[in-house]
C-alpha positions in Angstrom: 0.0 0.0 0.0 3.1 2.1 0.8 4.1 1.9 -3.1 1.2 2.3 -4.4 0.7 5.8 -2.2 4.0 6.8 -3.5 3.1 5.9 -7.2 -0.1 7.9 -7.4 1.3 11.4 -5.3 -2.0 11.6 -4.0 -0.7 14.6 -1.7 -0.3 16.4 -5.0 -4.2 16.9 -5.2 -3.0 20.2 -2.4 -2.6 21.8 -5.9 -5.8 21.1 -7.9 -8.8 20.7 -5.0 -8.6 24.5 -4.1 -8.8 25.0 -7.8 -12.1 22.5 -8.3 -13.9 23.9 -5.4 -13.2 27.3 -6.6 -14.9 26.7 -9.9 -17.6 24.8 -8.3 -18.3 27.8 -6.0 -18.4 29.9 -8.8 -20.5 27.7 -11.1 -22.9 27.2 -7.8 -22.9 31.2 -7.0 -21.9 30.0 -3.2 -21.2 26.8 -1.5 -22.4 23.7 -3.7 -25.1 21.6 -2.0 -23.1 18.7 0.3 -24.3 15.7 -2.7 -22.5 17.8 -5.3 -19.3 18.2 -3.0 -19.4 14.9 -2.3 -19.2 14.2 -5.7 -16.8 16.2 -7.1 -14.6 14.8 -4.4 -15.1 11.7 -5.7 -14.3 13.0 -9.3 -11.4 14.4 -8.3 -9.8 11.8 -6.7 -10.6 9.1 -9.5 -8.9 11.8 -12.1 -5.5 12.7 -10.4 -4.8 9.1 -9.6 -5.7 7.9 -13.1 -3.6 11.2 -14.4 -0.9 10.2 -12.3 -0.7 6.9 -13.1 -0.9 7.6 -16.8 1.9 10.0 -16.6 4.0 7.7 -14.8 3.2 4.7 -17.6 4.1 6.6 -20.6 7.3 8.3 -19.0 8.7 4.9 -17.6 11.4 4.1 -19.9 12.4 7.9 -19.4 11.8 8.1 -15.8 14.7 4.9 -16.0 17.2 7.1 -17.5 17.1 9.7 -15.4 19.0 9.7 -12.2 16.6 11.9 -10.1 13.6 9.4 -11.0 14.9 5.9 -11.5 14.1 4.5 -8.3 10.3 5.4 -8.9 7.8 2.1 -8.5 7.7 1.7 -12.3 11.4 1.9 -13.3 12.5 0.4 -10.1 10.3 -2.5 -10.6 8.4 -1.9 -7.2 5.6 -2.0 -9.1 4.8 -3.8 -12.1 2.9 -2.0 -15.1 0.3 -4.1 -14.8 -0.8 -3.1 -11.4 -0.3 0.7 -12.8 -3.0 -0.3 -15.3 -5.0 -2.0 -12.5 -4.9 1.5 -10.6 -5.5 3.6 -13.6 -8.8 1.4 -14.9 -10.2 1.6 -11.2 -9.4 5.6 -10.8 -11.0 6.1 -14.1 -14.3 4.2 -12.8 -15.0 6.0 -10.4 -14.0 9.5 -12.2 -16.5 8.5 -14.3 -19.1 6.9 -12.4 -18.9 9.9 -10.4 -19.5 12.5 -13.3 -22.3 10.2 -14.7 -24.1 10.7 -10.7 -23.3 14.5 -11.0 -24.9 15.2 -14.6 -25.3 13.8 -18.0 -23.2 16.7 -19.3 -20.6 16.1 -16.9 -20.7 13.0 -18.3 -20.5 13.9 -21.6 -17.8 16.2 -21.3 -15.5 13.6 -18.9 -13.1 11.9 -21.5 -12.0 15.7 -22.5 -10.0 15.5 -19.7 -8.8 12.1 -19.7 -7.7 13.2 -23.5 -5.0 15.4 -22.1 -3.5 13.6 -19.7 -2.9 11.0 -22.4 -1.5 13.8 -24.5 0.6 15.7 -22.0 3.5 13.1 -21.3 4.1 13.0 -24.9 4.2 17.0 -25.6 7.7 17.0 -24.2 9.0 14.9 -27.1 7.8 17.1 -29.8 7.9 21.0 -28.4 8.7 23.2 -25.2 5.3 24.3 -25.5 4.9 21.0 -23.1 4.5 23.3 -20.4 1.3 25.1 -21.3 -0.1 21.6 -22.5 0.1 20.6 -18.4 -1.3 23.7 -17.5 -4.4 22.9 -20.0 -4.6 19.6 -18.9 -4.7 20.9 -14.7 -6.9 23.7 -15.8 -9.8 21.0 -16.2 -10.0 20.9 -12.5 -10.9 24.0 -11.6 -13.4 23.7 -15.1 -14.8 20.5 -14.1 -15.8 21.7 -10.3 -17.8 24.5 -12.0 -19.4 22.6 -14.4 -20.3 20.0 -11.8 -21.9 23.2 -10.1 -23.3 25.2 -13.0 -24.5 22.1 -14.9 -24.5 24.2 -17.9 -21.9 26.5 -20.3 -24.2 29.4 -20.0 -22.3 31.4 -17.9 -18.8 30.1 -19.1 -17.3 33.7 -18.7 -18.0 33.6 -14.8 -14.9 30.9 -14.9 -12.9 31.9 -17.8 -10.1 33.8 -15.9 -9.9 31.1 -13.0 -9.9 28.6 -15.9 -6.8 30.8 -17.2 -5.2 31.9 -14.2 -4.9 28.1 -14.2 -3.6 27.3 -17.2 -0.7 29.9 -17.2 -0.1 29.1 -13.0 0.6 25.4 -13.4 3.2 26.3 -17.0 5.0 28.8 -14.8 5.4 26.3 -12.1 6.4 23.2 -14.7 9.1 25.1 -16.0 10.5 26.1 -12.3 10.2 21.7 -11.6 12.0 21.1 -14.9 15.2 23.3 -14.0 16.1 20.1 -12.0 16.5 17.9 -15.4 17.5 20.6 -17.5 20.8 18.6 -18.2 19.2 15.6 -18.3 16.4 16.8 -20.8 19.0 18.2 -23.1 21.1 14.8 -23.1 17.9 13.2 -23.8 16.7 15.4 -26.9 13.3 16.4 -24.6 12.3 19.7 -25.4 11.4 21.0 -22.0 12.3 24.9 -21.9 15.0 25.1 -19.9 16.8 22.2 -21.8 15.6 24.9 -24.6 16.6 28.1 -23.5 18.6 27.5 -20.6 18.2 27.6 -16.8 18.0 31.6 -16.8 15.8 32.4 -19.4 13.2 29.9 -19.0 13.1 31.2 -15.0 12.3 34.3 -16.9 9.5 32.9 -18.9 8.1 31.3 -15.6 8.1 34.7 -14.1 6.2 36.4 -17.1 3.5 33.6 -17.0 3.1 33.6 -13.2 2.7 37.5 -13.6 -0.4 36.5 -16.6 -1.7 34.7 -13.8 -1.9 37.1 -11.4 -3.1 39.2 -14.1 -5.9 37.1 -15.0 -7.3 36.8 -11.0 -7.1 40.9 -10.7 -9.8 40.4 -14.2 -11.9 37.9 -12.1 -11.8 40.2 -9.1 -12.4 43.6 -11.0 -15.0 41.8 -13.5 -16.7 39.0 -11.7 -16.4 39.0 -7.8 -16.6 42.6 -7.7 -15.5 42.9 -3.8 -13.2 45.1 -2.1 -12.7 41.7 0.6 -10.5 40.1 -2.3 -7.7 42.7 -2.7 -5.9 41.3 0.8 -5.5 38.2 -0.5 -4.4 39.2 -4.2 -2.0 41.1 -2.2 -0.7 37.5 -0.3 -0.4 35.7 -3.5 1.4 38.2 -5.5 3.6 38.0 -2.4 3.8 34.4 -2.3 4.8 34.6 -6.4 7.5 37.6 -5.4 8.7 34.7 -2.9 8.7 31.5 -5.5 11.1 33.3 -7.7 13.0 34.7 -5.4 14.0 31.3 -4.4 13.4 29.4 -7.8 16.8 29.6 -8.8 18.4 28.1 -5.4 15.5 25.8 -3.9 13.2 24.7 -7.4 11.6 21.9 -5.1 10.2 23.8 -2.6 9.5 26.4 -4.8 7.6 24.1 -6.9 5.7 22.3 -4.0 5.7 24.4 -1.0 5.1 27.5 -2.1 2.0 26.7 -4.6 0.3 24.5 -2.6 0.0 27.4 -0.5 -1.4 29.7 -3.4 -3.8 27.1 -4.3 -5.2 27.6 -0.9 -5.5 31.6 -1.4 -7.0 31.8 -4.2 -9.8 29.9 -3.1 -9.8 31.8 -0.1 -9.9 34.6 -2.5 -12.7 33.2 -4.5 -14.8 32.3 -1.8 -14.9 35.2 0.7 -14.6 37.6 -2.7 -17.6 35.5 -4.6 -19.9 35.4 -1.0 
């Protein structure tokens, strides 16, 4: 049970279940009734595991070449694929089975989704646009909890700067995490942007994309939350952003993780004080 813990990251989900209850108290105009919570809880569980463990199949003969992941369940043989498979088929049952219980167009719209994070791993063997394809993939979490609330694309533009505060958020912070294979991805012919454009320069991109982000949430505040409460705590993530890239260069890891898990946290904070 230990190895399988460690081979889905399920602690990751600090990132994505602000995001998803964000969008759901959006797309519910307040909290979402408890069944719906419930729900999307469900849904959101049965979609990182089965992301993770997709990511983890399709990178494995990668993840064995590289120093800093080789002793992961898959390439350490910990795990055999087989049981990944197992573990993806069971998380994508009850991703689904908990969008069908939510609404037919949840439904409908679930292997959307499921398309991406089949797509994702294999972005970084073609372009160094990879990035952005993660943050497009991620940014179906926060979409997904509002349609799970809203039930409907009618008011699609109350969500469309979370949905790309999102997308431009997770590509900031997936270039900082790949400044620890730079080497690696350029020995490797991956085109992640630092292997690209260098350690420095691609920092620099992750800066300008986390500022986009920011940008996008002042939008949301000044167009759709419309409340003076918000401005504190667009005031505590632009500080914990100052603070990621002020340590980005030295400490990637706990810039990566530390730092925007915590963000995740304000900005639904943010969304819900703002948006009650």
């Amino acid at each position: 049970m230990k190895t399988y813990a460690r081979f889905i990251k399920l602690e990751h989900a600090v990132f994505s279940l602000p995001l998803i209850y964000a969008g759901a108290w959006l797309g519910a105009g307040g909290p979402p009734s408890a069944r719906v919570a419930g729900l999307i809880l469900l849904a959101a569980i049965g979609g990182r595991v089965m992301a993770m463990g997709l990511n983890r199949l399709i990178d494995a003969a990668i993840d064995a070449r590289n120093p800093r992941t080789k002793n992961r369940e898959l390439p350490s043989g910990a795990m055999r694929p087989a049981e990944a498979w197992v573990i993806v088929g069971l998380a994508g049952l009850l991703y689904a089975g908990s969008a069908a219980a939510i609404a037919p167009v949840c439904l409908a719209w679930s292997p959307l989704p499921v398309a991406l994070f089949v797509l994702y791993p294999y972005l970084k063997r073609f372009t160094a646009l990879s990035h952005l394809g993660l943050g497009l993939a991620w940014s179906m979490a926060p979409l997904g909890g509002w349609l799970a609330a809203a039930q409907s694309f009618a008011s699609f533009s109350d969500v469309a700067w979370l949905w790309l505060f999102s997308v431009v958020w997770v590509a900031g912070f997936d270039v900082i995490y790949a400044t620890m294979d730079e080497a690696f991805d350029r020995k490797e012919g991956l085109h992640s942007l630092p292997a690209r454009a260098g350690k420095a320069s691609a920092l620099r991109i992750a800066a300008l994309l986390h500022a986009a982000a920011f940008m996008a949430l002042v939008i949301l505040q000044r167009d759709v939350l419309r409340s003076s409460i918000g401005l504190p705590w667009l005031l505590a993530i632009a500080a914990i952003l100052i603070w990621e890239h002020a340590v980005a260069p030295r400490e990637p890891e706990f810039a990566f993780f530390h730092l925007n898990a915590v963000i995740g946290f304000l900005v639904f904070g943010f969304v819900l004080l703002s948006g009650g």
